[in-house]
ZAMITI-420779 format. One record per residue (C-alpha): residue in three letters; x, y, z; residue number from 0. Coordinates in steps of 0.25 Angstrom, whole numbers, plus 5000, padded with zeros to 4 digits. Last residue first. Layout:
BEGIN
("ALA",(X,Y,Z),NUM),
...
END
This chain:
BEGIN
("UNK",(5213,5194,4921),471),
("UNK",(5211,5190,4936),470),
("UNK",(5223,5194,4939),469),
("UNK",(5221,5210,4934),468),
("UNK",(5206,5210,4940),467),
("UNK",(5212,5204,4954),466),
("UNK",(5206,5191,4959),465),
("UNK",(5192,5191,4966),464),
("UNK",(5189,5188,4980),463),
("UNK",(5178,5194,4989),462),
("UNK",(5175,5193,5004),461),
("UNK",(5160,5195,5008),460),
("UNK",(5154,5193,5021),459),
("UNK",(5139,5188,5024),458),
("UNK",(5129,5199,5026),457),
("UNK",(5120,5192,5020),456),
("UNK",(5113,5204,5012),455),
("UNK",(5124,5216,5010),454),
("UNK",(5135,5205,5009),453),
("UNK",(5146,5206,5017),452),
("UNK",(5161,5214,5012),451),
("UNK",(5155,5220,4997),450),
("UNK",(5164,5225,4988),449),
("UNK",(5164,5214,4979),448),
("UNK",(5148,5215,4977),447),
("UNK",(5136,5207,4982),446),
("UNK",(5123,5205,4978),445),
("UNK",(5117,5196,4987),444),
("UNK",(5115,5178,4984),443),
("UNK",(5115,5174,4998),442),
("UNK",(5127,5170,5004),441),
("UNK",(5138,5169,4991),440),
("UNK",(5133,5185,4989),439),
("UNK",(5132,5187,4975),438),
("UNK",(5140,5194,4968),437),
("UNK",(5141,5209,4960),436),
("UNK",(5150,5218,4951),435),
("UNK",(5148,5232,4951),434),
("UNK",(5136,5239,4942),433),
("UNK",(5142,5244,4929),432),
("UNK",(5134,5236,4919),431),
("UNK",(5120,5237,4927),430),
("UNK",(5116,5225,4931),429),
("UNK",(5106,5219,4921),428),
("UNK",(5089,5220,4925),427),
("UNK",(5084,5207,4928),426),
("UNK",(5070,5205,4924),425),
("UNK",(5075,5209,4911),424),
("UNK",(5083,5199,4910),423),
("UNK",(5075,5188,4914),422),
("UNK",(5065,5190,4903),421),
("UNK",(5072,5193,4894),420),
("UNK",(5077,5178,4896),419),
("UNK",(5065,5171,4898),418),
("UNK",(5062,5178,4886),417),
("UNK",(5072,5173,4880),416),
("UNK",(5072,5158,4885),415),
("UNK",(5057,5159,4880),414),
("UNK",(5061,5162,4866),413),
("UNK",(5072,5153,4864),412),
("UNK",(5063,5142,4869),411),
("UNK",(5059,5136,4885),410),
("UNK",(5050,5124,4884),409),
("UNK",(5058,5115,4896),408),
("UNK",(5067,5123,4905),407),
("UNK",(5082,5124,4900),406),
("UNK",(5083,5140,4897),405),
("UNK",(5079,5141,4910),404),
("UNK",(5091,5133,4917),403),
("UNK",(5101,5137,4908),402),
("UNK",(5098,5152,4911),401),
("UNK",(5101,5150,4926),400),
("UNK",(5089,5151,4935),399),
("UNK",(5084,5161,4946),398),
("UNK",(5082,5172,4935),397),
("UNK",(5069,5161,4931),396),
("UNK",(5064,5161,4944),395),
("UNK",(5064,5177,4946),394),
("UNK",(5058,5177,4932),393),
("UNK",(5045,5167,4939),392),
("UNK",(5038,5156,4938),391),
("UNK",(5050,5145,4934),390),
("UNK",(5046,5131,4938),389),
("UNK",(5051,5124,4924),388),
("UNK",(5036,5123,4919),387),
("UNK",(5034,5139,4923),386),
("UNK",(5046,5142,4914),385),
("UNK",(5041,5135,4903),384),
("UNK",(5026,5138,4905),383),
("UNK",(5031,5154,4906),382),
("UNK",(5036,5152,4893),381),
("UNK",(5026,5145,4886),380),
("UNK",(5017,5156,4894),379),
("UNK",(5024,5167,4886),378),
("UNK",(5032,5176,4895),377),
("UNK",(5028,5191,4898),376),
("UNK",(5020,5187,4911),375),
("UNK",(5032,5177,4916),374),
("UNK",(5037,5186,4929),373),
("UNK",(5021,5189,4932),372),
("UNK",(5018,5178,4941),371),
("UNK",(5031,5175,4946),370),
("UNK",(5034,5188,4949),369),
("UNK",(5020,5191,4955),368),
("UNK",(5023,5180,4965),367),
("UNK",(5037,5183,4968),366),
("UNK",(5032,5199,4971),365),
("UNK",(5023,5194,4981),364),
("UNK",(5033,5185,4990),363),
("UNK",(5040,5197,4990),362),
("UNK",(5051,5193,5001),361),
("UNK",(5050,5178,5001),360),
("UNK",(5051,5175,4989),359),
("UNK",(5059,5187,4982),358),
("UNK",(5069,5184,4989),357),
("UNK",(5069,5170,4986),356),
("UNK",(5069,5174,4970),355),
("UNK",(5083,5184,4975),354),
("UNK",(5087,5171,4981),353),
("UNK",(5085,5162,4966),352),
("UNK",(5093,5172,4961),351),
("UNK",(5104,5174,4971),350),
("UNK",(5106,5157,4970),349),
("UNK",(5102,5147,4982),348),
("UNK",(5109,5145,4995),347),
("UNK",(5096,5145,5004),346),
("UNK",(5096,5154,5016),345),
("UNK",(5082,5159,5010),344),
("UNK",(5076,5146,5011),343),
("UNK",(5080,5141,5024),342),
("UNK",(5073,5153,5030),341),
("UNK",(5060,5151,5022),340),
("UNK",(5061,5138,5023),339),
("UNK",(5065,5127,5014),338),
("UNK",(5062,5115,5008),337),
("UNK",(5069,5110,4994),336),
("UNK",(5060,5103,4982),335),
("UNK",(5067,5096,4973),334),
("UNK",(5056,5095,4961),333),
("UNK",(5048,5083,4956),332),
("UNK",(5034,5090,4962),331),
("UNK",(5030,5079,4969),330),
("UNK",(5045,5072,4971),329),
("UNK",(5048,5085,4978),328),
("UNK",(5035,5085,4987),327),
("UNK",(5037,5071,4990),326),
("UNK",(5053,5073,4997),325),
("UNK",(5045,5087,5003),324),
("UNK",(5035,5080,5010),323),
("UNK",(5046,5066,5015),322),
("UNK",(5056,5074,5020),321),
("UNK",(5057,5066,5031),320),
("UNK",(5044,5071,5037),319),
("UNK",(5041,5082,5028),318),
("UNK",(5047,5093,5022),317),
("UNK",(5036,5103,5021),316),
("UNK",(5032,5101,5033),315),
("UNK",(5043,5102,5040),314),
("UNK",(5045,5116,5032),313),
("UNK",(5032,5121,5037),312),
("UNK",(5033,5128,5047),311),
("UNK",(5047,5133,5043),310),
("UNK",(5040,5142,5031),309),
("UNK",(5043,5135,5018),308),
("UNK",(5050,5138,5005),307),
("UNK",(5051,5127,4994),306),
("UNK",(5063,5126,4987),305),
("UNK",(5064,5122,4972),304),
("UNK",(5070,5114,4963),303),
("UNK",(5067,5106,4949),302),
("UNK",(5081,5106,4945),301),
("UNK",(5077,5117,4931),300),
("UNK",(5069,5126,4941),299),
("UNK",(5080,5127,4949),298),
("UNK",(5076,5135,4964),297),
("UNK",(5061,5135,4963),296),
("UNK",(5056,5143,4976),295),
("UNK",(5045,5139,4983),294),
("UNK",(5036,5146,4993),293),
("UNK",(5028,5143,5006),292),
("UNK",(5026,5129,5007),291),
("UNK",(5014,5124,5016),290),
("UNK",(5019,5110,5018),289),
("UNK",(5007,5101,5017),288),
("UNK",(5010,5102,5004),287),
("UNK",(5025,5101,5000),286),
("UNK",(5020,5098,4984),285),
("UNK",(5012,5109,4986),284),
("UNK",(5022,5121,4986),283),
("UNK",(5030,5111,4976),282),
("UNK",(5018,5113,4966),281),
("UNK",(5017,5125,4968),280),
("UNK",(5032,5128,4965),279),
("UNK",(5032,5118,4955),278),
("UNK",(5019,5128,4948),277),
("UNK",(5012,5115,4939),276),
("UNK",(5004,5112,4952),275),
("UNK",(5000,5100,4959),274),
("UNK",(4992,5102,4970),273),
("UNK",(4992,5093,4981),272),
("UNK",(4988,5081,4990),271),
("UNK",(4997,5077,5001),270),
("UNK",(4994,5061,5006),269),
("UNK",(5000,5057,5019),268),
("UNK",(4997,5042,5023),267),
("UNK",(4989,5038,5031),266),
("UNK",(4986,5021,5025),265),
("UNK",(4987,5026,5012),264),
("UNK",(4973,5022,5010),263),
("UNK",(4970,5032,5019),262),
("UNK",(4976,5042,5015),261),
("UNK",(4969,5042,5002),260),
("UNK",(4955,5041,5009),259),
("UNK",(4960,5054,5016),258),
("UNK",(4963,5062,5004),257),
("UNK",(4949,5060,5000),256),
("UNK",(4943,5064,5014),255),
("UNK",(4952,5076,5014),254),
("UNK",(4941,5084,5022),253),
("UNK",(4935,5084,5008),252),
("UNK",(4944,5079,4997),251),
("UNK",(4958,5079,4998),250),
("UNK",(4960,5074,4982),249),
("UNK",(4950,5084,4978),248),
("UNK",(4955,5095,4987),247),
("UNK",(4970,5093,4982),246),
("UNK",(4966,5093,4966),245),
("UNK",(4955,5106,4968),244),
("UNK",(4945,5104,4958),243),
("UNK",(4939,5119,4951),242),
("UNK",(4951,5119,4943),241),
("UNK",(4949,5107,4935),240),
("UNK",(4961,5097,4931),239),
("UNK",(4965,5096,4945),238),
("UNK",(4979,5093,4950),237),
("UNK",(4985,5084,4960),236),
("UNK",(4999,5083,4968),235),
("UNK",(5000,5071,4977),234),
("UNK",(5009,5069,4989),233),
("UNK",(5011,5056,4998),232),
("UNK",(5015,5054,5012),231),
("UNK",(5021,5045,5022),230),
("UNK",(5016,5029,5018),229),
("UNK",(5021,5031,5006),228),
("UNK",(5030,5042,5000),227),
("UNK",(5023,5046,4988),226),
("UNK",(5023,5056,4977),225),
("UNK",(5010,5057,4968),224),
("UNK",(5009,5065,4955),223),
("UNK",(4999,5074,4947),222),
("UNK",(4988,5067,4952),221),
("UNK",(4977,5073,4944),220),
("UNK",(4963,5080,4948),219),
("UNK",(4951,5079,4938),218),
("UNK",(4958,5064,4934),217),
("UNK",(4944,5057,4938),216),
("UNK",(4950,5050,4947),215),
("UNK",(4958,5060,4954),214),
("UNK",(4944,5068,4955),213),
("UNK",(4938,5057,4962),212),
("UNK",(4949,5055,4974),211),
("UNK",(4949,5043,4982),210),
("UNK",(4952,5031,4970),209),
("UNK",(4960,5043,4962),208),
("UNK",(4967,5045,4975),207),
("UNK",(4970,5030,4978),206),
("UNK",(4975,5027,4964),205),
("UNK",(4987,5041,4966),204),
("UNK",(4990,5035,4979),203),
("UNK",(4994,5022,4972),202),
("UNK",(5001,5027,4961),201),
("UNK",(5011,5034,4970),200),
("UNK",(5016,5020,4974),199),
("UNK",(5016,5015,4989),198),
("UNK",(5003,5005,4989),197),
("UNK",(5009,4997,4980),196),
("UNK",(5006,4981,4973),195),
("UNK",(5013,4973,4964),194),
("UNK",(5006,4962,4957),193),
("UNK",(5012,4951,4955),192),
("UNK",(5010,4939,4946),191),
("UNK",(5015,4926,4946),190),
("UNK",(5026,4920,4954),189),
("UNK",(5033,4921,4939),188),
("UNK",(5030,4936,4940),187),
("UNK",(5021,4944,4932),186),
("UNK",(5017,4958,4935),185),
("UNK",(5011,4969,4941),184),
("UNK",(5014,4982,4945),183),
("UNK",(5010,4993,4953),182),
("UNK",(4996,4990,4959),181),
("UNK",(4991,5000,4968),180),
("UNK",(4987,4995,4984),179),
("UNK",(4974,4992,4991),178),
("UNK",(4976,4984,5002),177),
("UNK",(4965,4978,5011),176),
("UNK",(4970,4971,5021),175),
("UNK",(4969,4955,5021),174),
("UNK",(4980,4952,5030),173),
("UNK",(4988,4964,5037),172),
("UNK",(4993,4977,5031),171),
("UNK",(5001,4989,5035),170),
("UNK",(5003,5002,5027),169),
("UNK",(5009,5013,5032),168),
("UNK",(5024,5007,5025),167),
("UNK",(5015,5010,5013),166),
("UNK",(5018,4996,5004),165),
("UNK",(5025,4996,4989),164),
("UNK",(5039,4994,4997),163),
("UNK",(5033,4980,5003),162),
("UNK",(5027,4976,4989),161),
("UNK",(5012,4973,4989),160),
("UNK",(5010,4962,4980),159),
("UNK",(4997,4958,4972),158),
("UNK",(4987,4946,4975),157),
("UNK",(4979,4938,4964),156),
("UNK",(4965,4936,4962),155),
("UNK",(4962,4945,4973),154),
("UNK",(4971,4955,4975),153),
("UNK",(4976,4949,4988),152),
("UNK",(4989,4956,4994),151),
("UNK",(5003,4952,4995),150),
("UNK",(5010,4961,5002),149),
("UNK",(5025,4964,5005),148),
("UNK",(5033,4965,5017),147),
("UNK",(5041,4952,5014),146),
("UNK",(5027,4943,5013),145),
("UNK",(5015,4949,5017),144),
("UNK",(5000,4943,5015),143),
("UNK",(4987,4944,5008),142),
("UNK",(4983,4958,5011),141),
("UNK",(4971,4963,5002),140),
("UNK",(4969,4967,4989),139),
("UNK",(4965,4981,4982),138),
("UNK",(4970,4986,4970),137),
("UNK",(4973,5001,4963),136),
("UNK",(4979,5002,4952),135),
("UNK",(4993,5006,4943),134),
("UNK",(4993,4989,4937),133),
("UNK",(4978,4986,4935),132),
("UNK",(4980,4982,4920),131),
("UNK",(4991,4972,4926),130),
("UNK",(4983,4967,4936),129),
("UNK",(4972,4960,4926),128),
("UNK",(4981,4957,4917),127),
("UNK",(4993,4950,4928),126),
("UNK",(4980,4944,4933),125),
("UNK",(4976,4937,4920),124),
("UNK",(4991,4933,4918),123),
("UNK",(4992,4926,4931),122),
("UNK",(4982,4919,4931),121),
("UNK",(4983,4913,4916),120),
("UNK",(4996,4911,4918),119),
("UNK",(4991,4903,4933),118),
("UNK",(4982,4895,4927),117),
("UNK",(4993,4891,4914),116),
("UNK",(5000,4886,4924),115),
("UNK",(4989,4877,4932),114),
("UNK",(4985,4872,4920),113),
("UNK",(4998,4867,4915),112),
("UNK",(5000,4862,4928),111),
("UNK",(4986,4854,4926),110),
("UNK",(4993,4849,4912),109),
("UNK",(5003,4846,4916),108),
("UNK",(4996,4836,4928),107),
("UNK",(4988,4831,4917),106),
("UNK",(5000,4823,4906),105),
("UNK",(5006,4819,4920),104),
("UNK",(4991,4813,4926),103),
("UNK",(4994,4806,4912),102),
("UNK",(4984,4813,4900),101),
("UNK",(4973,4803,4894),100),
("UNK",(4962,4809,4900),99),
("UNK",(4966,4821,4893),98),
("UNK",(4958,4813,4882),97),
("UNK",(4966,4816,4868),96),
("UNK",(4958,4819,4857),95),
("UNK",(4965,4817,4843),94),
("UNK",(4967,4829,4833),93),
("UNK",(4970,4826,4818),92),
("UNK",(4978,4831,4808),91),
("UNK",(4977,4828,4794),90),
("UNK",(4992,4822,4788),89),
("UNK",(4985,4808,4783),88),
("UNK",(4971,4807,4782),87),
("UNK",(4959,4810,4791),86),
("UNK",(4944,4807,4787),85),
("UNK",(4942,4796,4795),84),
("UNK",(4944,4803,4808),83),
("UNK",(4948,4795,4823),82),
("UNK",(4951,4781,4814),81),
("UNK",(4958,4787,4804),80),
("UNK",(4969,4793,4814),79),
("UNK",(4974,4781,4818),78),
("UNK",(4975,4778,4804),77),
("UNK",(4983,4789,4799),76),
("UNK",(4992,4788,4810),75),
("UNK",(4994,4800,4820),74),
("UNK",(5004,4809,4822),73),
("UNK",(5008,4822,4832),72),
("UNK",(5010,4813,4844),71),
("UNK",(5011,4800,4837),70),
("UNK",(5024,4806,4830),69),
("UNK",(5030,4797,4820),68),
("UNK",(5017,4790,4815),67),
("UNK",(5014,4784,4802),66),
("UNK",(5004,4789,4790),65),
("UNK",(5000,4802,4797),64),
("UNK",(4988,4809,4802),63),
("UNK",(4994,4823,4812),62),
("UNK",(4988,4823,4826),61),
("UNK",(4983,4832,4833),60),
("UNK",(4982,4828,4849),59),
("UNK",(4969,4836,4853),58),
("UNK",(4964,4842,4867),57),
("UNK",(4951,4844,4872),56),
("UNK",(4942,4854,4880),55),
("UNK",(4927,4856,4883),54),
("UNK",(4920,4866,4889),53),
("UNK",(4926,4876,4878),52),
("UNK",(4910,4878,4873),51),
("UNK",(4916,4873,4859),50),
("UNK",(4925,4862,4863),49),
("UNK",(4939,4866,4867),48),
("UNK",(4950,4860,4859),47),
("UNK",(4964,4858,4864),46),
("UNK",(4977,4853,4852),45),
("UNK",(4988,4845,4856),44),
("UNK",(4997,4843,4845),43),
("UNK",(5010,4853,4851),42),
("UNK",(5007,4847,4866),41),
("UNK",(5019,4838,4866),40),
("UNK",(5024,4828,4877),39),
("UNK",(5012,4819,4874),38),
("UNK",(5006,4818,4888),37),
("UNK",(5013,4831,4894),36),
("UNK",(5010,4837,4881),35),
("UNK",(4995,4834,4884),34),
("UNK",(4993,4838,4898),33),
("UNK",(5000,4853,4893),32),
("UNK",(4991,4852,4880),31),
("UNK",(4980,4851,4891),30),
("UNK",(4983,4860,4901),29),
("UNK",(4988,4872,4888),28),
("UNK",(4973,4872,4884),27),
("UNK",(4966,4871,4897),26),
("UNK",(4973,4885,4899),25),
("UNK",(4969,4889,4886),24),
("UNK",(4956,4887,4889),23),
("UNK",(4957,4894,4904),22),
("UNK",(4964,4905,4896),21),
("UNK",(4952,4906,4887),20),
("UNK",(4942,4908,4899),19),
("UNK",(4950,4921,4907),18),
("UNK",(4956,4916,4919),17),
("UNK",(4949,4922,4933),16),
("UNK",(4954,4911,4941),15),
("UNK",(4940,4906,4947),14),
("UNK",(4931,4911,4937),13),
("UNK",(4938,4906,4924),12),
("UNK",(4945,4895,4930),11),
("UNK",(4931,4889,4936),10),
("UNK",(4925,4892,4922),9),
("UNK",(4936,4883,4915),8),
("UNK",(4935,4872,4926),7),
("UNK",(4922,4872,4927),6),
("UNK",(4920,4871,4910),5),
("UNK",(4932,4861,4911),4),
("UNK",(4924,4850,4920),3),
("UNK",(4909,4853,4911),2),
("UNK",(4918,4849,4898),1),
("UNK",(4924,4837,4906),0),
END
């Protein structure tokens, strides 16, 4: 017998990948499972292994008494002389019980029992092994379809790949090799599941740092990836040292790197970028392959700006269905409006912010220098607020309402006046006695009551007021 359960316990061991001590439980729980079904309790059974565990038994204890109640539990004192000497009323004392003895009813339990605590065991070995591996990469191979989803061969178990976590690029036949990101797993009563995607984020960013050494090795970062698989995918990087350029090192030569990427993912478009701390650059890069001209940040504080380009390249831009620019916003996380030139300047937005478009497109020089020197009196704590909330430059911060910058994140007493000063001297005060002004309803000119058409539009005027001595 000893020889019979040593195979079995090492065939166990190899063949179902259970840890040893399991498998001797496992032996433990079969026979006080045969035994109950013999006696109808197990609470007195006790299971020895021998020292080498090559060997098992199992014990009924039994307490000496003078005159039996319970025969289960009991034994009588003389019964119990006979198997030691020495024993005396109230020791207890454990009696060998041949399994041979069990009914073929008593044995069939106990192999359920077995075959239970088999599968357990299974199952929460592998839920262990899988749950640590939970935000990887895996390999398996098609099994079979059901529904529209997957089932694929991971070896000792098979994982799931949901319909709606499948590139609709991707076709698969029999034993095709998948490799896929595993996104959850857990128990189920079936037993356990291991969900697999090849549609998550996660999933492109594992790919890249299996291609891409410098990824790997954390010298350039993934600062985020927006997907819409099967169609096209975004990512913006940034390096830690300055002599690595992020998009080149994730390109590679004659984008060999990039390639590999896109390959995996079956032709899919990949757009690698630069992230950068600027939301106008960042936007800029965020529409790559689009070549954006300029961008203009209408609310700071709603997180919206427009993006200026030429008519070239405004399908571009946009994208098929929308689809570059719908990434680009979630890239960057702000709401980000295409225009061109043409479009742009017939927008209805505020005088202020058309006296900053002015400036846009007629002294394109004069904007940069103002934004670079605007803040050159400011402490940089300040200029880091300001900057932070996407403001670079006074003509900007005139743009907003007072709420709006006394709001942004970091600003104190002190900065919100110099930010003031600031503004007003940058603005020099209407003269006390100069005539009353508006603004045209068209485009934002300086117009008067006087006035019959507006000296820039030319659009016709007509003004209604009440009476001074009605009005009072």
């Amino acid at each position: 017998m000893s020889t019979e359960m040593a195979d079995a316990i090492r065939q166990l061991v190899q063949e179902k990948g259970i840890d040893e001590d399991l498998v001797f439980k496992m032996i433990e729980d079969t026979l006080k499972a045969a035994y109950k079904r013999k006696f109808g309790s197990n609470d007195n059974a006790v299971v020895k292994f021998n020292d080498d565990h090559s060997d098992v038994s199992i014990y009924s204890k039994k307490t000496i008494v003078d005159g039996v109640y319970n025969p289960l539990i009991e034994i009588e004192l003389e019964e119990a002389l006979e198997l030691d000497p020495d024993c005396e009323v109230g020791d207890e004392l454990l009696i060998e019980v041949d399994p041979k003895d069990f009914d073929r009813i008593s044995v069939q339990s106990g192999k359920q029992t077995a075959h239970q605590s088999i599968r357990d065991i299974q199952k929460d070995s592998l839920y262990s092994d899988f749950k640590d591996k939970v935000g990887e990469i895996i390999i398996g191979y098609y099994q079979r379809e059901r529904n529209g989803n997957i089932y694929v061969d991971l070896g000792k178990t098979e994982g799931i790949l949901p319909r709606k976590y499948q590139s609709p690029r991707e076709v698969y036949h029999l034993n095709d090799r998948i490799k896929a990101y595993i996104s959850e797993v857990k128990k189920t009563p079936a037993g356990l599941q291991i969900i697999l995607s090849r549609t998550d984020p996660e999933f492109v960013r594992r790919i890249l740092e299996l291609e891409i050494p410098e990824i790997y090795d954390k010298t350039v970062e993934i600062y985020k990836i927006v997907r819409e698989p099967g169609y096209r995918t975004k990512v913006a990087v940034f390096s830690h040292r300055d002599d690595v350029d992020p998009v080149g090192a994730c390109v590679g030569l004659k984008g060999v790197r990039i390639q590999a990427v896109i390959n995996e993912l079956e032709g899919e478009k990949i757009d690698i970028l630069k992230y950068d701390e600027d939301p106008r650059i960042f936007i800029k890069n965020a529409l790559s392959p689009a070549e954006v001209e300029d961008v203009v940040i209408l609310d700071a504080s709603k997180r919206s700006a427009c993006a200026v380009v030429s008519e070239s390249q405004f399908s571009l831009s946009v994208g098929k269905e929308g689809r570059n620019v719908r990434l680009a916003n979630r890239l960057v996380d702000w709401n980000i409006d295409v225009k061109t030139k043409k479009d742009f300047e017939e927008m209805d937005i505020s005088a202020e912010s058309r006296k900053a478009v002015d400036n846009l497109f007629s002294n394109d020089k004069y904007r940069e220098s103002a934004s670079q020197n605007d803040f050159a009196s400011f402490p940089p704590e300040l200029v880091s607020v300001l900057e932070t909330a996407g403001v670079h430059s006074l003509q900007e911060a005139a743009g907003m309402d007072e709420d709006s910058l006394n709001n942004f994140e970091g600003m104190t007493d002190e900065f919100r006046q110099l930010l003031k000063d600031a503004l007003s001297s940058a603005t020099p005060a209407e003269p006390a006695e100069e005539e009353e002004y508006y603004e045209c309803p068209e485009c934002g000119a300086k117009i008067t009551i006087d006035m019959t058409s507006c000296p820039k539009c030319g659009i016709g005027l007509s003004f209604e007021y009440e009476d001074e001595e009605d009005g009072e």
